[in-house]
C-alpha positions as protocol buffer text, in pm:
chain_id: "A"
residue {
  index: 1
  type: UNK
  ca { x: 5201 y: -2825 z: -2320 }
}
residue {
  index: 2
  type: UNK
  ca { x: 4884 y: -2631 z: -2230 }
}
residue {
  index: 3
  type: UNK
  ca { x: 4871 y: -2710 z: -1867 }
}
residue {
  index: 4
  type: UNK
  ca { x: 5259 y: -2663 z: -1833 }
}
residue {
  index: 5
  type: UNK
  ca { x: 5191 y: -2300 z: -2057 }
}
residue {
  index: 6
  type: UNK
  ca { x: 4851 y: -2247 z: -1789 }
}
residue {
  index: 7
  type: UNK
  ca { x: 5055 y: -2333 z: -1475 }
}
residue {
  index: 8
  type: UNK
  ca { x: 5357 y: -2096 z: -1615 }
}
residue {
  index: 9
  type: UNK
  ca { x: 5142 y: -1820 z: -1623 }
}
residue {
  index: 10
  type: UNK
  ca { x: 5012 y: -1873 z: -1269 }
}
residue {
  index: 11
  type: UNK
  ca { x: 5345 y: -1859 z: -1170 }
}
residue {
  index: 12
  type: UNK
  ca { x: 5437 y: -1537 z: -1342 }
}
residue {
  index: 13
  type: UNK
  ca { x: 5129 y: -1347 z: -1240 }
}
residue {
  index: 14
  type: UNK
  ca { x: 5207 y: -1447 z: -873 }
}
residue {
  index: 15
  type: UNK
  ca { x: 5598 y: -1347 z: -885 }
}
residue {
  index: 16
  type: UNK
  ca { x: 5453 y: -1015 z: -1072 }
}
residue {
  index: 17
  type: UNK
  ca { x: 5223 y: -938 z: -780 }
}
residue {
  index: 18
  type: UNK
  ca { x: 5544 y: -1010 z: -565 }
}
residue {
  index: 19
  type: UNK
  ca { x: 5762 y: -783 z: -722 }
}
residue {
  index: 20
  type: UNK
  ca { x: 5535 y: -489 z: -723 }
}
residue {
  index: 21
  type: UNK
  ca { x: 5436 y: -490 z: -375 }
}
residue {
  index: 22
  type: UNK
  ca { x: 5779 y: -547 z: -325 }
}
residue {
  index: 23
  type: UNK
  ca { x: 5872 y: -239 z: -509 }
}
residue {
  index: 24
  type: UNK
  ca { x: 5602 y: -57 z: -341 }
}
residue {
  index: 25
  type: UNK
  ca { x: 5646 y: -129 z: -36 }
}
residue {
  index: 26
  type: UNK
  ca { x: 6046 y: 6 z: -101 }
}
residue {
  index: 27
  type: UNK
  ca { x: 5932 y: 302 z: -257 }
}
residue {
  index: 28
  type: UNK
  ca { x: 5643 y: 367 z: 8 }
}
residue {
  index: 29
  type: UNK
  ca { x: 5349 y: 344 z: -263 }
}
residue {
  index: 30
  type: UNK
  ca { x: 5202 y: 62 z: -417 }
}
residue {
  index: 31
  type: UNK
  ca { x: 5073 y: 209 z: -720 }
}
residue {
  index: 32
  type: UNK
  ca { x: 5445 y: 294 z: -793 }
}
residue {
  index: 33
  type: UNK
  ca { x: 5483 y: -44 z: -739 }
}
residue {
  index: 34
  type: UNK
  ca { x: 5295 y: -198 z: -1023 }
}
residue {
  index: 35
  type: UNK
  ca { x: 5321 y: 57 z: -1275 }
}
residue {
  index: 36
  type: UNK
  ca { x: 5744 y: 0 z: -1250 }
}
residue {
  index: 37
  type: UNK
  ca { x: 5604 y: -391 z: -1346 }
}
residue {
  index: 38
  type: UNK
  ca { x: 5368 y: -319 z: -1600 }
}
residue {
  index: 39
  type: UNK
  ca { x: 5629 y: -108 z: -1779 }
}
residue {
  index: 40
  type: UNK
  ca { x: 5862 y: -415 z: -1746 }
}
residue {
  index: 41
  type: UNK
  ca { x: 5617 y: -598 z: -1930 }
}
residue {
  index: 42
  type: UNK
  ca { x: 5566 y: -306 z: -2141 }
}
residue {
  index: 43
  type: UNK
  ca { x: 5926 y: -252 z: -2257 }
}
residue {
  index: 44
  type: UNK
  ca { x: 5920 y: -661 z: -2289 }
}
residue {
  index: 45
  type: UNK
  ca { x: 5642 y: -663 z: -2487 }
}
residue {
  index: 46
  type: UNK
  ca { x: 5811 y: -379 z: -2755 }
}
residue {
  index: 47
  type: UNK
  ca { x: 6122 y: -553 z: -2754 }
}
residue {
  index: 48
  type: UNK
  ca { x: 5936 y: -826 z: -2868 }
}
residue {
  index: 49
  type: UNK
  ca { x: 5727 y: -675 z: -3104 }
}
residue {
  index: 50
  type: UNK
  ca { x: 6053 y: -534 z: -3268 }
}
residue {
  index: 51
  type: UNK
  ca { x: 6300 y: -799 z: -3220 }
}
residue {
  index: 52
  type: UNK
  ca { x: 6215 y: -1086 z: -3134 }
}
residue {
  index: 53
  type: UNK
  ca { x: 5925 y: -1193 z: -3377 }
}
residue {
  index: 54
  type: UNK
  ca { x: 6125 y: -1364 z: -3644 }
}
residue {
  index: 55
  type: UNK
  ca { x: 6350 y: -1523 z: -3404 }
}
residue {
  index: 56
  type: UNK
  ca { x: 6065 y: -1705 z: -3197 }
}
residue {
  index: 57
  type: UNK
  ca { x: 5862 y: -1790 z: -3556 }
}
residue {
  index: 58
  type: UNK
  ca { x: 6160 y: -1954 z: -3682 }
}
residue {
  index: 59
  type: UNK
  ca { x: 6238 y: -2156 z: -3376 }
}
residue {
  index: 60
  type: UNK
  ca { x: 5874 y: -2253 z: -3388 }
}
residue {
  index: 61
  type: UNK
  ca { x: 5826 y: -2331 z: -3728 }
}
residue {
  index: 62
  type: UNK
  ca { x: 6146 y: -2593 z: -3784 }
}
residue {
  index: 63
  type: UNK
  ca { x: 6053 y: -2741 z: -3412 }
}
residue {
  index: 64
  type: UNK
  ca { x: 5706 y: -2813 z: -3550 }
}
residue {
  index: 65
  type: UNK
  ca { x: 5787 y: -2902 z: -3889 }
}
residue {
  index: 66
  type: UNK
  ca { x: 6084 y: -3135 z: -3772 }
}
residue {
  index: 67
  type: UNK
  ca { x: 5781 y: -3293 z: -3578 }
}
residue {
  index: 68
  type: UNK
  ca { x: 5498 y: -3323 z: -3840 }
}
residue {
  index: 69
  type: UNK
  ca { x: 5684 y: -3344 z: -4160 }
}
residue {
  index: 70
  type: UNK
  ca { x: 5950 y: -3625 z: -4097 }
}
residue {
  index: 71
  type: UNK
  ca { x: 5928 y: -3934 z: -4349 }
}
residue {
  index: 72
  type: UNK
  ca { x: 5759 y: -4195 z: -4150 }
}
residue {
  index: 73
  type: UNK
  ca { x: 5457 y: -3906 z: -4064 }
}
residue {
  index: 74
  type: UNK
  ca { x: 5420 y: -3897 z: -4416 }
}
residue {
  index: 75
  type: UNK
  ca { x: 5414 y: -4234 z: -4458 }
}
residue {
  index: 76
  type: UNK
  ca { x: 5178 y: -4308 z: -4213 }
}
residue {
  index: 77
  type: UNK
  ca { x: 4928 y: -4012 z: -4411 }
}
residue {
  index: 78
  type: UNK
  ca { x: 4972 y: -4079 z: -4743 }
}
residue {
  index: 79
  type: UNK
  ca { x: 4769 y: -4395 z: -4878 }
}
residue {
  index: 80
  type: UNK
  ca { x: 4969 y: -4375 z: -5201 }
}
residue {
  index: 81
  type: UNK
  ca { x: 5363 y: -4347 z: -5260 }
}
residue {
  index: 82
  type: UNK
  ca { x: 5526 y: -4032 z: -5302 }
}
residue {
  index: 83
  type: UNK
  ca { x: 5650 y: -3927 z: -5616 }
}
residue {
  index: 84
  type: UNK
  ca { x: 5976 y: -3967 z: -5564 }
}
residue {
  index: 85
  type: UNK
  ca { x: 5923 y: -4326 z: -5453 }
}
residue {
  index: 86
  type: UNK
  ca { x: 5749 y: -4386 z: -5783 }
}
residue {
  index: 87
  type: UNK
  ca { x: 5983 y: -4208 z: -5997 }
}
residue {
  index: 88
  type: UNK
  ca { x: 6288 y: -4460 z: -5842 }
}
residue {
  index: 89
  type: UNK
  ca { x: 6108 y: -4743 z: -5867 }
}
């Protein structure tokens, strides 16, 4: 997940250095150019910051905990039964 993450970000910083010289070279200034991107990423990054926080910690946190906490996990940590599994027994 790290090198897919690493590589992701390779690819984003290259299409970002696309764009603005893209943009600057339409607008006839490169400066222009990569300030219109780094506001993208600014307004991105607020949107974020407002909206988006709880959303992407949810998704997260059941992904993960579907993952780690299923029953045979805890099996597998636990060297004594649970306490349900004494209580039915």
């Amino acid at each position: 997940m790290l090198v897919a993450g690493s590589i992701f970000l390779i690819f984003l910083g290259f299409l970002s250095f696309g764009a603005a010289f893209l943009i600057g070279d339409a607008l006839d200034s490169y400066a222009a150019g990569f300030f219109i991107v780094a506001g993208f990423y600014l307004v991105v990054f607020i949107l974020f910051l407002l909206f988006g926080r709880n959303v992407f910690d949810s998704f997260i946190l059941t992904k993960f905990s579907k993952m780690f906490f299923n029953e045979s996990t805890i099996d597998e940590v636990l060297d004594e039964p649970l306490q349900t599994e004494v209580d039915s027994q």
